[in-house]
MINU-649285 format. One record per residue (C-alpha): residue in one letter; x, y, z. Coordinates in steps of 0.001 Angstrom, whole numbers, padded with zeros to 6 digits, always signed. Example, Ala and Ser with C-alpha at 12.3 -4.5 7.8 and 13.67 -1.06 7.14 Angstrom:
BEGIN
A+012300-004500+007800;S+013670-001060+007140;
// end
This chain:
BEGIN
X+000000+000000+000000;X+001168+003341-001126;X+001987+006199+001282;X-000893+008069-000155;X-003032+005558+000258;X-002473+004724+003982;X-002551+008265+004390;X-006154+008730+003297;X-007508+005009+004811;X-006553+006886+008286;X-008204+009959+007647;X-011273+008090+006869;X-010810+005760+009967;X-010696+009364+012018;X-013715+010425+010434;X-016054+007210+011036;X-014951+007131+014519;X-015141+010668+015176;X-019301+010465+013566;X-019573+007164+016068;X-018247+008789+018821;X-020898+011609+017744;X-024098+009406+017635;X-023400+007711+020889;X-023030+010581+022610;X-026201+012172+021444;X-028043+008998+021973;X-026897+008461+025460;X-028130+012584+025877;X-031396+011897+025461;X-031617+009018+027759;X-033131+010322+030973;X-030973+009995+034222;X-032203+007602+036746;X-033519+009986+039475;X-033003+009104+042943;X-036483+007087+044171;X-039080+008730+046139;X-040817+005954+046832;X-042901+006743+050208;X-041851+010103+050418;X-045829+011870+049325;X-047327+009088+050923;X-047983+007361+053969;X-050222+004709+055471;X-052845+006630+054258;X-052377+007160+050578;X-051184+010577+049149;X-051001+013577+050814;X-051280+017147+050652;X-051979+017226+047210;X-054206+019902+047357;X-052769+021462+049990;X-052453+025876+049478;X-049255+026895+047552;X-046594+028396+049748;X-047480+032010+049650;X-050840+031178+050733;X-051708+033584+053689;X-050471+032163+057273;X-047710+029919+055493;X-044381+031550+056198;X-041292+031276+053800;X-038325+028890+054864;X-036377+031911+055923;X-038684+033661+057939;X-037308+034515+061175;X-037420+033427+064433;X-038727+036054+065927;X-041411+037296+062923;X-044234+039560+063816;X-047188+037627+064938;X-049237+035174+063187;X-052522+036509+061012;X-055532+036767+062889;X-057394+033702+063276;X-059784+033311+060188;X-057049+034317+057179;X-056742+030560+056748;X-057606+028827+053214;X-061547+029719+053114;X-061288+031575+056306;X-059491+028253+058421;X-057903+029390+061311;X-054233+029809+061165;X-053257+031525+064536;X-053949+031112+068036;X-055295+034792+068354;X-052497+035154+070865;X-049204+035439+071790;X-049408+031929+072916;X-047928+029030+070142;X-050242+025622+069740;X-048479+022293+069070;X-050692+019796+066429;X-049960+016206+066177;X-052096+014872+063301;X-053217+011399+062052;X-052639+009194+065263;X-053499+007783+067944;X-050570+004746+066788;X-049495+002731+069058;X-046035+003263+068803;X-046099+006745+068307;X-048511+008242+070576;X-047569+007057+073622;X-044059+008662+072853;X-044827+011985+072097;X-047295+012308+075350;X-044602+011305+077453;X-042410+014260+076045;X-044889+016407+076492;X-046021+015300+080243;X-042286+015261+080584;X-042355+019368+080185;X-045644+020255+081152;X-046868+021160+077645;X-050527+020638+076765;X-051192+020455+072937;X-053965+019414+070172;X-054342+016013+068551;X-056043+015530+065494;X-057057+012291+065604;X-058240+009649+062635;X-062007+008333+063117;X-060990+004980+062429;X-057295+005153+064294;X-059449+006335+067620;X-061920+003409+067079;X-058762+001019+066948;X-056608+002510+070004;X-060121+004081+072070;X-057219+003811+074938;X-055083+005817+073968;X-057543+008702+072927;X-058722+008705+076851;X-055010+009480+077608;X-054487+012175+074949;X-057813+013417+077087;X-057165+012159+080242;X-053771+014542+080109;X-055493+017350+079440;X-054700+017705+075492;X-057348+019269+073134;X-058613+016341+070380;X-059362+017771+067126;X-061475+015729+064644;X-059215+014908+061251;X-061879+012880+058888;X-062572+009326+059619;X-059688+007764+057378;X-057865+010666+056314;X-058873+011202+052970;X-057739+014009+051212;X-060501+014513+048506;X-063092+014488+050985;X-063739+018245+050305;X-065221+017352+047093;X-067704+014512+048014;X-071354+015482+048719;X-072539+017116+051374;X-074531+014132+052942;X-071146+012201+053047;X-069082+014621+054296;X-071195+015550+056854;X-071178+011512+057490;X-067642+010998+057748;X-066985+014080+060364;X-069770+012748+062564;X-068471+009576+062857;X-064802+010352+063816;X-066298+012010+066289;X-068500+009320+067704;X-065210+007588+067777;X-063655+010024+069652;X-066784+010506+072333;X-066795+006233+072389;X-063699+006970+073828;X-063790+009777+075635;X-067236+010726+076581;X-066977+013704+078655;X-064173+015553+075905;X-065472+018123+073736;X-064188+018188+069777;X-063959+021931+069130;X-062233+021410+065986;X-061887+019844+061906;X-058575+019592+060189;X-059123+018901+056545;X-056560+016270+055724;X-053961+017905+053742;X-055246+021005+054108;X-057233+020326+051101;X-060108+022875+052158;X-063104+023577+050080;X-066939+025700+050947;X-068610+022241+051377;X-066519+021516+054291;X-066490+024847+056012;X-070409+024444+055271;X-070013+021221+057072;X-067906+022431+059425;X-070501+025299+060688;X-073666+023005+060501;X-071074+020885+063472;X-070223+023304+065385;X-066817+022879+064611;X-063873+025069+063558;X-061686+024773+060581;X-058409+024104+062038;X-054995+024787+059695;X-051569+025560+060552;X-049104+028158+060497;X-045857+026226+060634;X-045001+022789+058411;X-041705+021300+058942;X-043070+018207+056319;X-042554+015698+059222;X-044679+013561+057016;X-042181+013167+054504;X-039530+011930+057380;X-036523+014610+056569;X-034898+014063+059570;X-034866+014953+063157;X-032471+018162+062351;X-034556+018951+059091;X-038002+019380+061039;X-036231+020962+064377;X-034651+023728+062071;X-038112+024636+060481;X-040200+024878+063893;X-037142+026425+065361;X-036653+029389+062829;X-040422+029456+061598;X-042354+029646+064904;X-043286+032885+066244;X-046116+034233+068353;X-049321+033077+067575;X-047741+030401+065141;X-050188+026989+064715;X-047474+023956+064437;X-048197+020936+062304;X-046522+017452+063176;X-047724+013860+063379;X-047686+011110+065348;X-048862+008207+063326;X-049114+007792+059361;X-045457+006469+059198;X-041997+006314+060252;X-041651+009344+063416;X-039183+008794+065047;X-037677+012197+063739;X-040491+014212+064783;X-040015+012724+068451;X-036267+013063+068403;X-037196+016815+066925;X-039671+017094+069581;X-037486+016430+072300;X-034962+018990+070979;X-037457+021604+070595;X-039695+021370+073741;X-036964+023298+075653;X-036552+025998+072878;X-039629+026574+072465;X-040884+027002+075786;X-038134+029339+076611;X-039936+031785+074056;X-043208+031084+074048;X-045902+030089+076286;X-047677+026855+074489;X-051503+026041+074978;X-053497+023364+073557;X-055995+024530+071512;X-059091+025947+073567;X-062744+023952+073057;X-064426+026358+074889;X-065512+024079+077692;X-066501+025211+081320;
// end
């Protein structure tokens, strides 16, 4: 073979790789990464959640770098369809939604007994009907029980009237099975998914629309630091705080708890919800 000729087989052997090298590339580009899983991390024992819950800038919902000490809380009432988002105080009100669980519960009470702190539990119709025991301790310790849909379903804010009205009067049945001598002063939509037919609902009851102020996502188990640095830097007077105990894995809302009881109660005072009672 001729110098010429080797010369120009090599240049074509540059050229057909370099056009290969070309094509894989741009096929491999529009492959789509493998994204981490989030498997479990919008759901929870009870299906999805907060899907329809208010955007972020919805009134009463602070940004992630509001600060600690933030003027107080709107008025109650300036909720999603009027919901109350603030204590109407100084005073800052714990929530623990979706229990009573077994394992759960009995943890977070004893944190609370542990510092003297009273605060609100809204409680699943069909979770109170399972652990009736521990909803006469949330009770018996002096806590405020909220009523939070009989099995926490999200889109109950767009079923009829008749059923809606159905499914908040028997989580509380549950709750008076129970309990009998507590009084439920309060709904928490599940997911905050508010609509008129359940503030409609809500009225015909006798109950108030309960939301929050403060969401560290405890739901979608962050972490104990993750949910203590929201509460810690979000809270301020009047603030409404949202965490659970039951629906999943929380053992880093207790370990958060337990951080934050101290905190907290060096700058606030903290009430359980009132119901109004004698």
């Amino acid at each position: 073979m001729s110098g010429s000729t080797l010369k120009a087989v090599t240049v074509v052997t540059a050229v057909l790789a370099g056009l290969l090298a070309s094509a894989y590339a741009l096929g491999h580009s529009l492959v789509p990464e493998r994204q981490p899983s989030t498997a479990g991390a919008t759901t929870s024992a009870y299906g999805p959640r907060y899907g329809d819950q208010p955007p972020s800038d919805e009134p009463g919902t602070p940004s992630a770098d509001a600060a600690p000490d933030a003027a107080p809380y709107p008025a109650d009432g300036d909720g999603p369809y009027g919901a109350h988002v603030s204590t109407g105080s100084a005073r800052v009100a714990l929530t623990f939604d979706d229990g009573p669980d077994p394992r759960w519960t009995p943890q977070v009470l004893a944190l609370l007994s542990q510092y003297g702190v009273k605060a609100t539990f809204c409680v699943v119709g069909e979770n109170a009907e399972s652990y009736p025991d521990l909803v006469r301790s949330i009770a018996a310790e002096g806590h405020t029980l909220c009523n939070h849909s009989w099995k926490h379903d999200v889109n109950l804010g767009k079923r009829t009237p008749d059923t809606i009205r159905a499914d908040l009067t028997r989580t509380n049945d549950a709750i008076l099975a129970a309990a009998p001598t507590a009084r439920i002063a309060y709904y928490r939509q599940p997911g905050g998914a508010w609509t008129p037919q359940v503030m409609s609902t809500c009225t015909a009851l006798g109950l108030t629309p309960l939301h929050w102020s403060v969401d560290p996502s405890d739901w979608k188990t962050p972490g104990a630091t993750a949910i203590e640095t929201t509460v810690r830097t979000q809270t301020g007077p009047g603030a409404i705080v949202l965490m659970h105990d039951a629906g999943g894995d929380r053992s880093g809302t207790v370990a958060a708890l337990q951080r934050l009881l101290p905190e907290l109660l060096a700058r606030f005072e903290l009430e359980p919800l009132p119901t109004g009672a004698a």
